[in-house]
C-alpha positions in Angstrom: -16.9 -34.6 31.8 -13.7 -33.4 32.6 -12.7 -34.1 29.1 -14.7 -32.7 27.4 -14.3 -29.6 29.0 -10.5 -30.0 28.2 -11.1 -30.4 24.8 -13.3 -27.6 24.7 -10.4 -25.6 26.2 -7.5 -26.8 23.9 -10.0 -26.5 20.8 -10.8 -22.6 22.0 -6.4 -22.2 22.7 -6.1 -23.9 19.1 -8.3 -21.5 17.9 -7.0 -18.8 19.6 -3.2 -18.8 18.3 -4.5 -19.2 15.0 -5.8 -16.0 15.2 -3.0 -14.4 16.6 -1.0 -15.5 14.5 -3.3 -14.4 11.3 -3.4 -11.1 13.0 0.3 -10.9 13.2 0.2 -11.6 9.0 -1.9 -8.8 8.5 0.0 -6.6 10.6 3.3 -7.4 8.5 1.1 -6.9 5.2 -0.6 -3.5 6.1 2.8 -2.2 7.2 4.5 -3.3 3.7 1.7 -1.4 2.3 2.2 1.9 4.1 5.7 2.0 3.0 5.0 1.3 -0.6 2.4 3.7 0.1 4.7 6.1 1.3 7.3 5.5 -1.6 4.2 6.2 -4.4 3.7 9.6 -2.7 6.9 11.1 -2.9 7.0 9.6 -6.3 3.8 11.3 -6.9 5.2 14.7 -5.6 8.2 14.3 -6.8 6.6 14.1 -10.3 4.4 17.3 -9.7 7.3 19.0 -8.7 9.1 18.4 -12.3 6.2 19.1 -13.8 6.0 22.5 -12.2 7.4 25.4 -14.7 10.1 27.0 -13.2 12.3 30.1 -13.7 15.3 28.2 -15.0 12.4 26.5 -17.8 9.8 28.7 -18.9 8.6 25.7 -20.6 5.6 23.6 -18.9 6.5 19.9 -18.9 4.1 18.7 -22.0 2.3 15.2 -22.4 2.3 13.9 -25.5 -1.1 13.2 -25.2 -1.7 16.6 -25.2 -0.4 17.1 -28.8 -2.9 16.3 -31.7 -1.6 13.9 -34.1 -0.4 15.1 -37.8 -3.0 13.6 -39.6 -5.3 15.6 -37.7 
């Protein structure tokens, strides 16, 4: 009986660090997220800032999708 209940145990400790160490992974690949995340927001502002008219350019930045094609 004894062994079984030890097999029982190491199965469960098995199981255990397993997960620990899959929760570990996920940590690493939520916190890589967050920076890219990070990064893609100041790009993002940094972006809507240029886009921004300003005194020096009294020209709005312009998308060339907003201009209609000549054949138009």
């Amino acid at each position: 009986m004894d062994t079984d209940v030890d097999a029982r145990l190491t199965e469960l400790e098995i199981k255990a660090a397993l997960a620990e160490d899959l929760v570990d992974k996920l940590n690493e690949v939520i916190v890589r997220q967050q920076e890219q995340i990070d990064l893609l927001m100041r790009e993002v502002a940094r972006l809507a800032r240029r886009a921004e008219p300003s005194g020096d350019d009294p020209a709005p930045f312009r998308s060339l999708r907003d201009e209609i094609p000549p054949h138009y």
